[in-house]
NUVEX-396240 format. One record per residue (C-alpha): residue number from 0; x, y, z. Coordinates in Angstrom, 3 decimals, decimal comma. Layout:
i	c1	c2	c3
NUM	X	Y	Z
...
***
This chain:
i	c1	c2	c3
0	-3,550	18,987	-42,169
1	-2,156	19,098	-38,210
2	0,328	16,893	-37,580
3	-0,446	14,257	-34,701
4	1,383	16,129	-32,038
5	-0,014	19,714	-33,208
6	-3,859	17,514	-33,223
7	-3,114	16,877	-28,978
8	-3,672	21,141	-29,267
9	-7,026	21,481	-30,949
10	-8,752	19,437	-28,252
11	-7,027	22,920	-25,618
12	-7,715	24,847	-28,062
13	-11,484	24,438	-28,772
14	-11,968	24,190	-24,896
15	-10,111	27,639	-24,260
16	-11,886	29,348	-27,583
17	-14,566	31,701	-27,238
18	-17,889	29,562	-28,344
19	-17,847	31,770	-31,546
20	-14,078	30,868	-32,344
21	-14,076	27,500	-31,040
22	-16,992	26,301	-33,814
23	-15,052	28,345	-36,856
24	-12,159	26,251	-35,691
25	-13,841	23,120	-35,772
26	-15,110	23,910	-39,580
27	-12,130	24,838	-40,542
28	-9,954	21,850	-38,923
29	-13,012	19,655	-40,039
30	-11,180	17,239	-42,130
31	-8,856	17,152	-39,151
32	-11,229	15,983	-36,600
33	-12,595	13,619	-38,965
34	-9,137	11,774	-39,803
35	-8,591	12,094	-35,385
36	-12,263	10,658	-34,527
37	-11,350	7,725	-37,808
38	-8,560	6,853	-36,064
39	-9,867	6,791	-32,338
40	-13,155	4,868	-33,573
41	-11,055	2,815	-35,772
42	-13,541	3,747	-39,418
43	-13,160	5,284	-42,073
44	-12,490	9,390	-41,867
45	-15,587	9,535	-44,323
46	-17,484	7,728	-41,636
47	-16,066	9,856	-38,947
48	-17,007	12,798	-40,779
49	-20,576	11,926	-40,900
50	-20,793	11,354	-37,121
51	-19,076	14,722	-36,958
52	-21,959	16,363	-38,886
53	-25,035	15,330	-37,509
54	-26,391	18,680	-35,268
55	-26,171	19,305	-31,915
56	-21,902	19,319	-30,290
57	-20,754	22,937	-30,517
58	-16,522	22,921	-31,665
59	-15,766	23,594	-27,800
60	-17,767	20,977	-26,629
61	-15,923	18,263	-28,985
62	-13,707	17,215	-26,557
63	-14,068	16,820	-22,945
64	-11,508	17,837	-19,915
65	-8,924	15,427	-20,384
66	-8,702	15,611	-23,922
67	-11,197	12,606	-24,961
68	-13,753	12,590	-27,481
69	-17,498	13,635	-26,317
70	-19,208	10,602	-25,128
71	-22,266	11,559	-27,485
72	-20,091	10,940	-30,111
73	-19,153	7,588	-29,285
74	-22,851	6,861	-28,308
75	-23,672	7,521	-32,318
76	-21,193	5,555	-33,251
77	-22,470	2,804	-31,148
78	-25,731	2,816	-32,668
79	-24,361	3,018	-35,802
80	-24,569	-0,209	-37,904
81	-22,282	1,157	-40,765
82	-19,453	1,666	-37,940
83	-20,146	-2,106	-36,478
84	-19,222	-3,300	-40,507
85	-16,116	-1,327	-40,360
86	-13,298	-3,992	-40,575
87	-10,962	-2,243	-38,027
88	-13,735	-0,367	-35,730
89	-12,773	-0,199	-31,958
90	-15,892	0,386	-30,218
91	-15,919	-3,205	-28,538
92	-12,284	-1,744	-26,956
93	-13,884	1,435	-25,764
94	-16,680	-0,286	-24,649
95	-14,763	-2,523	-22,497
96	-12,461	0,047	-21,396
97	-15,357	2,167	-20,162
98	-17,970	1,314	-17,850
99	-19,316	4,087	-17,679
100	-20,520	4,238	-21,440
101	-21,271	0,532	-21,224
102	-24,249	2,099	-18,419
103	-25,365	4,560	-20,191
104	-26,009	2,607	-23,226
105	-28,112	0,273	-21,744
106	-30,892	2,822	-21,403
107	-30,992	2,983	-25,242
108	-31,740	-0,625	-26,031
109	-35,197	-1,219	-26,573
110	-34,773	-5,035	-27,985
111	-32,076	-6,527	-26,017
112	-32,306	-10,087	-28,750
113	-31,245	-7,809	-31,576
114	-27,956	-9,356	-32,548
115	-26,901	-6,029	-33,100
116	-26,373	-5,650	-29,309
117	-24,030	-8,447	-29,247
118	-20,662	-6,272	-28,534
119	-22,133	-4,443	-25,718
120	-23,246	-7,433	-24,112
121	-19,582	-8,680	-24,465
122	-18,779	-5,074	-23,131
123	-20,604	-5,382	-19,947
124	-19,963	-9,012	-18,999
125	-16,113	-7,420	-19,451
126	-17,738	-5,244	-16,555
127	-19,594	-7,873	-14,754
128	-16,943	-7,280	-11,716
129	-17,273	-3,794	-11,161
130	-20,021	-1,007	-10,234
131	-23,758	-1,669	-8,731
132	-24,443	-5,590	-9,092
133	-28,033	-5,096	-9,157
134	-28,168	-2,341	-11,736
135	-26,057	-4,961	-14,244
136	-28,427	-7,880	-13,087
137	-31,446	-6,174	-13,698
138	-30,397	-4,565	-16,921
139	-32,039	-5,656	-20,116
140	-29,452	-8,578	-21,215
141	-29,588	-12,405	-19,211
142	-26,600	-13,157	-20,047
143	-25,191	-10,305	-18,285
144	-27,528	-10,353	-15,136
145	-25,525	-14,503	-15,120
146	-21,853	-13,141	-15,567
147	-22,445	-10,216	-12,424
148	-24,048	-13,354	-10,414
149	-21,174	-15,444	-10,812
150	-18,534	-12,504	-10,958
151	-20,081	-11,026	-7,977
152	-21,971	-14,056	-5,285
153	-18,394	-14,212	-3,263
154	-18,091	-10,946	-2,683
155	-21,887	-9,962	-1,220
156	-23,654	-11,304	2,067
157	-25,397	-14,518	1,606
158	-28,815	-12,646	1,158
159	-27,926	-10,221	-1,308
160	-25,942	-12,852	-3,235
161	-29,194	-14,447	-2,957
162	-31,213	-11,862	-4,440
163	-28,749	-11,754	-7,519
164	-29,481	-15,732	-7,745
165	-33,230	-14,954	-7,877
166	-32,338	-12,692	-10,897
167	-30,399	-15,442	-12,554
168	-33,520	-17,802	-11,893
169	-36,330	-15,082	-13,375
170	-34,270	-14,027	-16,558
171	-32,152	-17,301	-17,563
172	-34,567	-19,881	-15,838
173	-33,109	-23,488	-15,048
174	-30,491	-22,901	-17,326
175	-28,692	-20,253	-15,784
176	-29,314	-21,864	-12,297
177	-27,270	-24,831	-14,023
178	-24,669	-22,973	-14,367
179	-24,444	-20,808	-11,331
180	-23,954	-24,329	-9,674
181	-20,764	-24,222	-11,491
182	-19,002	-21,178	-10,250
183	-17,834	-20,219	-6,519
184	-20,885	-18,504	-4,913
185	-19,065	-17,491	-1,129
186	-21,002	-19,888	0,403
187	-21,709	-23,618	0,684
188	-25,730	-23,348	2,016
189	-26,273	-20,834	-1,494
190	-24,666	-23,257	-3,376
191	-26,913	-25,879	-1,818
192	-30,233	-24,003	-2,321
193	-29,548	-23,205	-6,365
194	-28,674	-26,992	-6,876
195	-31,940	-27,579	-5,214
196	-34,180	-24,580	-7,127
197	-32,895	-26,200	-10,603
198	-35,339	-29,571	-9,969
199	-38,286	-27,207	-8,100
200	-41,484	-26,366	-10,522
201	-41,151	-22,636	-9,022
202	-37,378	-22,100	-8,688
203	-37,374	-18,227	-8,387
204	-40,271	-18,667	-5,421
205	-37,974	-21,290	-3,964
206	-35,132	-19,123	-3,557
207	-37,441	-16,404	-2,294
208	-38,655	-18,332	0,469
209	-34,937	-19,373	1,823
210	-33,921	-15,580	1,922
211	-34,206	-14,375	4,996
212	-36,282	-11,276	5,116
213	-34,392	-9,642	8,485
214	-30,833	-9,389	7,262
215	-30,086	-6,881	4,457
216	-33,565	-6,017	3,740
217	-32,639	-2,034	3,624
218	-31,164	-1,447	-0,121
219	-29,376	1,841	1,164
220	-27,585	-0,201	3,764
221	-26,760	-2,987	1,010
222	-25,632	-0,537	-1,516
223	-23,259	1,066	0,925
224	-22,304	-2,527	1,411
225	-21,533	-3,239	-1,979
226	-19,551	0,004	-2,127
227	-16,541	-1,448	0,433
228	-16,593	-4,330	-1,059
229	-16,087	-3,467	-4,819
230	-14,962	0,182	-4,726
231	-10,961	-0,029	-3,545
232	-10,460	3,590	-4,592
233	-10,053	7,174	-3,016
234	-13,840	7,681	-2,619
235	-15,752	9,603	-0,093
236	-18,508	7,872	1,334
237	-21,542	10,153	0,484
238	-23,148	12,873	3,478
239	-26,315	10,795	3,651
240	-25,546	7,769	5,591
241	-28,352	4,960	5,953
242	-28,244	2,941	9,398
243	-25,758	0,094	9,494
244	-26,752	-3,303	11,622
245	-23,045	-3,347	12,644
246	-23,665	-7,233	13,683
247	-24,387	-7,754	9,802
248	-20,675	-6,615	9,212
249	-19,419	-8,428	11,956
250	-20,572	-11,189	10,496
251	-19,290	-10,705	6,982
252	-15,699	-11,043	8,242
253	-15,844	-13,452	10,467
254	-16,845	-15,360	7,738
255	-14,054	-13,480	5,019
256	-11,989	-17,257	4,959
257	-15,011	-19,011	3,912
258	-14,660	-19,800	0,104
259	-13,569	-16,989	-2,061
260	-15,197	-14,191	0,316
261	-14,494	-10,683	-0,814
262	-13,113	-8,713	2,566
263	-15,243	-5,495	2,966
264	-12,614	-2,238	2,965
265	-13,437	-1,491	6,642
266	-11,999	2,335	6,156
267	-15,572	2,710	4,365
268	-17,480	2,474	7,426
269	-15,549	4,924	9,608
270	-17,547	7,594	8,186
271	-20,244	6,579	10,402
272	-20,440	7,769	13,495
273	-21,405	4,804	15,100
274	-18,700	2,831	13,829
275	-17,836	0,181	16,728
276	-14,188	0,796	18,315
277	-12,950	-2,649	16,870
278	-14,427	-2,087	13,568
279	-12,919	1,149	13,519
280	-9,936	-0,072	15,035
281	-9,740	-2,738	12,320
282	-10,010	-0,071	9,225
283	-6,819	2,070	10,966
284	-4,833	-0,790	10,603
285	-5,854	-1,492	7,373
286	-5,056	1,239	5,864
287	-4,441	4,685	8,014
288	-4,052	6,935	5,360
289	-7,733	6,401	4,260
290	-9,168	5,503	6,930
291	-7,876	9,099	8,321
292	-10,044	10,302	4,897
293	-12,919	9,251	5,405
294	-13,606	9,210	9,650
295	-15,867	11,315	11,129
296	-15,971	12,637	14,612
297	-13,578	10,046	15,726
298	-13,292	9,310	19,790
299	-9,700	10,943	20,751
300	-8,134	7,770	21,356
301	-8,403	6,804	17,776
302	-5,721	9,817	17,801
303	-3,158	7,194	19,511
304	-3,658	4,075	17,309
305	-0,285	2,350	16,717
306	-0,635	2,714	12,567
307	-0,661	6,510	13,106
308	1,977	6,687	15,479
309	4,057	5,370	12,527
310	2,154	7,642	9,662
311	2,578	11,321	10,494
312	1,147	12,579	7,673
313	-2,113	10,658	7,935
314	-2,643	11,590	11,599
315	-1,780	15,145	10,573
316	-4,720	14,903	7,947
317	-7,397	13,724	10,567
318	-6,096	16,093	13,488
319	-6,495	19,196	10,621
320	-9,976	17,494	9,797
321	-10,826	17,658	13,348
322	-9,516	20,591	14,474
323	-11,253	21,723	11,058
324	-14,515	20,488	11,675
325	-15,034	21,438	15,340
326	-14,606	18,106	16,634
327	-12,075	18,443	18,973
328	-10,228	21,866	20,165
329	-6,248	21,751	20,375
330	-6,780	22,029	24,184
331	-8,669	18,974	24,444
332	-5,780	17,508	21,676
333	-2,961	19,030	24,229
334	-5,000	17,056	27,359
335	-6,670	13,971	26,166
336	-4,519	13,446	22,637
337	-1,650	10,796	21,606
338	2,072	11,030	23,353
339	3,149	14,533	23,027
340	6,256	14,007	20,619
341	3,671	12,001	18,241
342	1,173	15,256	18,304
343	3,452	17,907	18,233
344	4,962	16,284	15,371
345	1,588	15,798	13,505
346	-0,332	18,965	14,632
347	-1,430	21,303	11,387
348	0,643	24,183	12,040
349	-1,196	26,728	9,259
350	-4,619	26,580	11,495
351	-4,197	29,465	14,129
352	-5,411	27,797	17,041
353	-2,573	25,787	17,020
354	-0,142	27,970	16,392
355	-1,198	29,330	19,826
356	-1,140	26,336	21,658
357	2,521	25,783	20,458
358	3,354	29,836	21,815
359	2,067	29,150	25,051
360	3,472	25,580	25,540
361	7,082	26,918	24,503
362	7,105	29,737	27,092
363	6,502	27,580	30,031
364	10,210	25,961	29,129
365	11,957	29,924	29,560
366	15,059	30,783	27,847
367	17,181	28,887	29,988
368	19,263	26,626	27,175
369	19,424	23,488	29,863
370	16,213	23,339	30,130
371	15,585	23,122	26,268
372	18,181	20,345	25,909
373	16,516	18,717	28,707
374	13,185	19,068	26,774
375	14,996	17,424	23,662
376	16,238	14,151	25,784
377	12,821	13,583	27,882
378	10,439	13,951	24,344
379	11,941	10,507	23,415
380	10,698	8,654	26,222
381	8,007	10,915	27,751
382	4,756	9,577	26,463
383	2,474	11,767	28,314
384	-0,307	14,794	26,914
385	1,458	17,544	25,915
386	0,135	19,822	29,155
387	2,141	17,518	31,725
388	5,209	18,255	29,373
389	6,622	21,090	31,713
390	5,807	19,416	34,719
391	8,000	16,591	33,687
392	10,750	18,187	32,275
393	10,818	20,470	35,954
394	11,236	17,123	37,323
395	13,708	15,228	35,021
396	17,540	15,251	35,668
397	18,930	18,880	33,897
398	20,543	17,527	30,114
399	23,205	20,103	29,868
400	25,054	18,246	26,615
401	22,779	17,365	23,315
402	22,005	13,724	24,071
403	23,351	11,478	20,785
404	24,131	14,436	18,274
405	24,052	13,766	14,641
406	25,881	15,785	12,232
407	24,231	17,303	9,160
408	22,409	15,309	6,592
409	22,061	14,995	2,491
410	19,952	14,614	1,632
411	17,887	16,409	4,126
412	14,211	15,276	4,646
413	11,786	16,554	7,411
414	12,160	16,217	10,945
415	10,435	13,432	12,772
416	9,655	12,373	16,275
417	11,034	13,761	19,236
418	13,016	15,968	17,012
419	10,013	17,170	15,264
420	8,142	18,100	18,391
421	11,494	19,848	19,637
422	12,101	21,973	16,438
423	8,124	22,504	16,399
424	8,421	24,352	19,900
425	11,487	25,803	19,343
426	10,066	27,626	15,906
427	7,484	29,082	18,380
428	9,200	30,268	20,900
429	10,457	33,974	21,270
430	13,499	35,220	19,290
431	15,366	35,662	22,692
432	15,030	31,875	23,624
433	16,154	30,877	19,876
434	19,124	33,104	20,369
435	20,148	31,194	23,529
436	19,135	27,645	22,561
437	21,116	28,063	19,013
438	24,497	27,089	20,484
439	23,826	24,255	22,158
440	21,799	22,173	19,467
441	23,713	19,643	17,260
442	24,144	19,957	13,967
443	20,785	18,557	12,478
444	18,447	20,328	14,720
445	19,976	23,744	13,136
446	19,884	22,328	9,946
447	16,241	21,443	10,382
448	15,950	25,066	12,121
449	17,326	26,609	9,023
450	15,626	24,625	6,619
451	12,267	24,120	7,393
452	11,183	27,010	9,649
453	12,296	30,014	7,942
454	13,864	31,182	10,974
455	14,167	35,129	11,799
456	17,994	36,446	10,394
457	19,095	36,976	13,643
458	18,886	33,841	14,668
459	19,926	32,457	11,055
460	22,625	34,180	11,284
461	23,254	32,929	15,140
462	22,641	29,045	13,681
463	25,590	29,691	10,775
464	27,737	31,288	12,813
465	28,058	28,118	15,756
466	27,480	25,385	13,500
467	29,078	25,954	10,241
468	31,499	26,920	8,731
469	30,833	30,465	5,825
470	31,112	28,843	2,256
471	33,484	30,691	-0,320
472	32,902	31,198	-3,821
473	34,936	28,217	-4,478
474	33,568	25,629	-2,066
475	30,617	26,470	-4,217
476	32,281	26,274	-7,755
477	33,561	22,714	-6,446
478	30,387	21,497	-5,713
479	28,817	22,735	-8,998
480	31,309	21,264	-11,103
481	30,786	18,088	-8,890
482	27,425	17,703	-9,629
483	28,215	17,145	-13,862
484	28,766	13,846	-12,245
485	26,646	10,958	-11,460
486	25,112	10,344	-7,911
487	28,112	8,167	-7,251
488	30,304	10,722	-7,181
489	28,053	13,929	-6,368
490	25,778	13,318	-3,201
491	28,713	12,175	-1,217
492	29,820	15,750	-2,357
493	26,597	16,880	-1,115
494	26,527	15,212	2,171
495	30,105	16,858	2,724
496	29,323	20,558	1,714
497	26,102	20,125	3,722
498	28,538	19,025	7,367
499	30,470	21,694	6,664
500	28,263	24,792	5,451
501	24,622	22,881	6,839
502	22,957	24,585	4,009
503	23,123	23,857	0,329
504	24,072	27,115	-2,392
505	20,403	26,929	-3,417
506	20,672	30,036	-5,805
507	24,029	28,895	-7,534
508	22,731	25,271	-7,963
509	18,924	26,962	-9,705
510	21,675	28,772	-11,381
511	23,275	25,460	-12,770
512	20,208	23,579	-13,378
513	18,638	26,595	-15,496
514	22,433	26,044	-17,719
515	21,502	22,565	-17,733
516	25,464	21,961	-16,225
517	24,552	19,246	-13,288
518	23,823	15,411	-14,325
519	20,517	14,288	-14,021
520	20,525	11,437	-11,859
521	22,330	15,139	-9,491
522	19,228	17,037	-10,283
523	16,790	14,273	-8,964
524	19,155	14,213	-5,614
525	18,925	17,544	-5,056
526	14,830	17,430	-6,039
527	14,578	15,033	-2,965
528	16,359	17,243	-0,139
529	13,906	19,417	2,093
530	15,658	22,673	1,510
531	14,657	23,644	-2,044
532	12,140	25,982	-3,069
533	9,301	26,517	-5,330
534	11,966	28,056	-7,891
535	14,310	25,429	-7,439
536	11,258	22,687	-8,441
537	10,712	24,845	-11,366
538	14,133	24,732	-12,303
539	13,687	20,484	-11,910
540	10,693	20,465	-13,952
541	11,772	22,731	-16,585
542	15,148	20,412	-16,610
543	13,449	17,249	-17,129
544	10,974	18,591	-19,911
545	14,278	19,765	-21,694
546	15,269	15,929	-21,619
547	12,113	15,308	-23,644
548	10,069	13,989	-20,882
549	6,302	14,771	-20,339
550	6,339	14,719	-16,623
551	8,973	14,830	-13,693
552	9,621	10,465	-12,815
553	7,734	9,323	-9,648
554	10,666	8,662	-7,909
555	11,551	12,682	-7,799
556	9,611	13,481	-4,964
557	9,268	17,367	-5,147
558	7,563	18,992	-2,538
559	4,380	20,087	-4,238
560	2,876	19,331	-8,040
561	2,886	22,900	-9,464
562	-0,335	23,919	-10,293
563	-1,139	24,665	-14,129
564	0,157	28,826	-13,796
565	3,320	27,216	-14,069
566	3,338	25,411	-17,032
567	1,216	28,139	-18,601
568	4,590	30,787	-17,739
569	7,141	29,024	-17,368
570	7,803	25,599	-19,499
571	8,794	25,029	-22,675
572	7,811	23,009	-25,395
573	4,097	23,449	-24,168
574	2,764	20,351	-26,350
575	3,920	18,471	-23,761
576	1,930	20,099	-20,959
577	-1,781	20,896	-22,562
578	-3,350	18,828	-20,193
579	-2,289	21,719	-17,757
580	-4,252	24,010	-19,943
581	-8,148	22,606	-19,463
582	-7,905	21,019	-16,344
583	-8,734	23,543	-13,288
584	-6,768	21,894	-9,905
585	-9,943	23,546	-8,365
586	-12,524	21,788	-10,269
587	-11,053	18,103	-10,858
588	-14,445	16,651	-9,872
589	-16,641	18,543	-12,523
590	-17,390	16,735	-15,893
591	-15,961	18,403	-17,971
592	-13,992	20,676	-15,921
593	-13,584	24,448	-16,804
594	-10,236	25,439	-18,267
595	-8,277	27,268	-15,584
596	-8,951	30,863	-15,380
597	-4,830	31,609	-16,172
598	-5,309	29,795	-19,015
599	-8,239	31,671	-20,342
600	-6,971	34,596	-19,453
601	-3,515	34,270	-21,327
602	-5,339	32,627	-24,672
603	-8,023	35,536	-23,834
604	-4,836	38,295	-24,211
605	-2,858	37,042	-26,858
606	-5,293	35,269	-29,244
607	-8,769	36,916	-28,351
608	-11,497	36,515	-31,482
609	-8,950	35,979	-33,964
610	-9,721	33,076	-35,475
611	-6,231	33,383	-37,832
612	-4,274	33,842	-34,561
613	-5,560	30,683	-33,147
614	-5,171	28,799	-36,738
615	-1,187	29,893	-36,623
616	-0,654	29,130	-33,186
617	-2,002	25,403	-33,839
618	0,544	25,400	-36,590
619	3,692	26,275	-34,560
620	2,818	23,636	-31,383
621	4,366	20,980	-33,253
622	8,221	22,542	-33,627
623	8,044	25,606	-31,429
624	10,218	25,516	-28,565
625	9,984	28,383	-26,097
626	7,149	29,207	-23,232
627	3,280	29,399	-24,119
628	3,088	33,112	-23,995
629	6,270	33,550	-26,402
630	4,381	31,130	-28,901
631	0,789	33,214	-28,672
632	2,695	36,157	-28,960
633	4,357	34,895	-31,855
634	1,190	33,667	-33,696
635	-0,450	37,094	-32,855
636	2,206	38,596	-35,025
637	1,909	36,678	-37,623
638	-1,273	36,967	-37,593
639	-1,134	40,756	-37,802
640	-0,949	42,414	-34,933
641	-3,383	40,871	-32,550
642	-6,976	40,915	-33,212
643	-6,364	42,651	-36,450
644	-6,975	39,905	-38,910
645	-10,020	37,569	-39,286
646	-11,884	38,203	-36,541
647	-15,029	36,208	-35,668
***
């Protein structure tokens, strides 16, 4: 039998199989799966087993993406009355803990007063708050179309809470209507008009005739509604947008302090292209970041609103969207755009066309090094489009000293404001103006030179030699050593090797944390400064998964998640990573998602269509402790030779 870490394999395993492999694995780790599926249904492995044998899941198709159990198994257990009478079942947790089963399930009930539907009817009144209203209230269950009518009346325009009270009054009569007069329905006048329907002889054509007919009559427009109003995640509004009465949504907030009314998520609607200015205006402030998601062909002064000013990363997602899209071209950004230190700052610099912009805009300054420091002290107040930039530095007062200059910083993050649209232009200006600028920036701006724009070694080699000072072998030793410390002690030794040298030994400290010398809470510091690499995050990650954790914390913010090639080469202990082996970075959205092609392509080399290999290599998850590819190589061996023994 697998052990319950080597069982978290089989699930990678039977994905990454070939189909032929993948079933002889599941028959041989049958008693396996049973004793897994037991103890995620919470039954007997007996029972398990016999949901595990009916026809019809091939071994690869077990499990989906992320590891979980096939939803059609769960659906058998569900209609299962021997699993209902098992004393410690959990289906009534995975139904609540999964709408989306709790919807498909509904489909399959053909008498809804069978007490045997009981736990799914607890199950979706658990759910009663979340999803399509309508689709719960018109489901087969009254007592669930009352729970989404009470759960959901505050959050939805008067009329459509309406039209969930007329499906309270057709499926739970009087009764329900009682009760609905008990709960906080978003408005007094609905409130009103069920009290009255409960002593009417024809309640539900009561309600019918108060509803009025010319507000939210379109169900497209009404499910898009319901949408903002219940859906608070990272969703994309769909292509296909009905027309929105935009005085229907106007009215919704104006009216968001009456009662317990639900505030619509504004950012929703800036994927029309209609959206009203103070509508739109509203969402931006809301929430920037999303609302930079999801708008579509904005007007350019949505480009200037105060909440992106102070976001630079969300107004650098919506200029590369509409730079992207054809919306607006970087000439029209450079004319008509936000203050020219805010757009330099944000513009995408991978898309060409901007790249070119920023070449032509740095010429017109020259290679005269007053003029440049000049540029630096009129970006902070100038708030002008970017094309009057030369014009007004021609006319400002010649800057001949760096304005304010800071020394070097630890740890170092990226550049922002004026300073980011100076080092922007500076990056993109000709070698010869680099050379000639170098000696008169202050420290930072060369550390931000050197850093994060790769600069050309001549003019690295210009920006060491005028503001720092050449690091020996054992300034470097020092700071090593230093770093066995805790932060208390080692980033002020950071922040003083960085004023003195401006850049940090990268290869001697990848060298230290691959020895595993430095303190943690020293490898987090250094994870958070601007100047590391990809190796260097490697190093972090494979650091931290040596401390026995699964995952680098949250609060190590490294530049970029590596994608699952990495963990596949480079990690060890690889139990702790399989979710890196099924899940394609490419193909998050598809259900279930295709293993990534390294992946398949690795288990493809070492393992192939032996169905021993694959049986040892599930056996050594558990305890081995080097890199993927050294434990498939291993279990090739032992299996004799690769592909030798037991092929399918």
């Amino acid at each position: 039998m697998l052990s319950e870490d080597a069982f978290l394999a089989l699930p990678a395993a039977l994905r990454l199989a070939p189909p032929r492999v993948a079933d002889a694995l599941a028959e041989r780790f049958r008693p396996d799966l049973a004793v897994g599926l037991g103890r995620y249904l919470g039954v007997a492995d007996a029972v398990a087993g016999e949901l595990l044998a009916e026809e019809g899941i091939p071994g690869r198709a077990l499990f989906d993406a992320e590891g979980r159990w096939n939803l059609v198994l769960v659906r058998r257990a569900v209609r299962s009355r021997r699993v209902w009478r098992e004393p410690d079942t959990r289906l009534l947790f995975h139904l609540r803990s999964d709408a989306g089963l709790v919807r498909a399930l509904v489909d399959e009930v053909a008498e809804p007063d069978d007490p045997f539907w009981d736990p799914l009817v607890e199950a979706m009144c658990e759910h009663a708050k979340e999803g399509d209203p309508f689709a719960m209230a018109r489901g087969p269950f009254p007592k669930v179309t009352l729970e989404t009518a009470i759960e959901r009346c505050a959050q939805l325009p008067v009329e459509l809470a309406m039209d969930l009270c007329v499906e309270v009054a057709r499926r739970c009569g009087r009764a329900g209507l009682r009760e609905l007069t008990d709960a906080a329905l978003g408005s007094r006048w609905l409130h009103e008009q069920v009290a009255a329907a409960v002593g009417e002889a024809e309640p539900v054509a009561y309600l019918l005739a108060r509803r009025r007919a010319d507000r939210w009559g379109d169900p497209d427009a009404a499910a898009q509604y319901v949408r903002a109003v219940s859906d608070r995640g990272p969703a994309e509004p769909p292509d296909d947008l009905p027309p929105i009465d935009w005085g229907l949504i106007r009215h919704e907030i104006a009216r968001e302090e009456d009662w317990e009314h639900h505030y619509p998520d504004l950012t929703w609607f800036t994927a029309w292209e209609d959206c009203p200015a103070d509508l739109r205006d509203r969402a931006f402030s809301d929430d920037p970041a999303l609302a930079a998601r999801r708008c579509r062909r904005p007007p350019v002064e949505v480009l200037a609103h105060p909440a992106l000013v102070g976001r630079p990363a969300a107004l650098t997602e919506l200029l590369r969207r509409c730079i992207r899209e054809g919306w607006f071209t970087v000439d029209r950004l450079t004319a008509e755009g936000p203050g020219v230190a805010t757009l330099l700052a944000a513009l995408p610099r991978e898309e060409p066309s901007v790249r070119d912009a920023l070449t032509g805009l740095a010429a017109s300054f020259g290679t005269d090094p007053t003029a440049w420091v000049t540029l630096y002290a009129t970006l902070g107040t100038f708030t002008g489009p970017a094309v009057a930039l030369p014009h007004a530095v021609a006319r400002a007062e010649p800057v001949v000293v760096w304005p304010d200059p800071e020394p070097a910083a630890f740890p170092l993050t990226a550049p922002e404001g004026a300073r980011a649209a100076f080092v922007a232009l500076l990056a993109h200006a000709s070698e010869e103006t680099r050379l000639a600028v170098v000696p008169h920036l202050d420290q930072r701006a060369a550390q931000h030179l050197l850093v994060c724009e790769d600069p050309a070694p001549r003019v690295r080699a210009a920006l060491l030699d005028a503001h720092c000072s050449a690091a020996s072998s054992a300034d470097v030793h020092a700071l090593v050593k230093e770093l066995a410390y805790d932060t208390e002690s080692s980033e002020p030794a950071l922040v003083r090797y960085a004023r003195k040298h401006l850049v940090l030994p990268w290869d001697a400290l990848l060298e230290a944390v691959d020895e595993g010398d430095p303190h943690e809470t020293s490898v987090l510091a250094l994870a958070q400064d601007a100047g590391h690499d990809e190796r260097f995050a490697w190093a972090v990650l494979c650091f931290v998964s040596r401390l026995g954790r699964r995952c680098p914390p949250m609060y190590a913010p490294l530049p970029e998640r590596p994608g699952p090639e990495f963990f596949l080469t480079h990690v060890p202990d690889p139990v702790d990573h399989l979710w890196s082996l099924t899940l394609d970075p490419n193909d998050r959205d598809l259900d279930p998602a295709e293993p990534c092609a390294a992946a398949r392509a690795l288990t493809d080399r070492y393992l192939g269509t032996d169905v021993e290999a694959w049986t040892i290599a599930l056996g050594l998850v558990e305890t081995f402790t080097g890199t993927l590819p050294e434990l498939l190589a291993t279990a090739r061996a032992a299996a004799g030779g690769g592909g030798g023994a037991g092929p399918v």
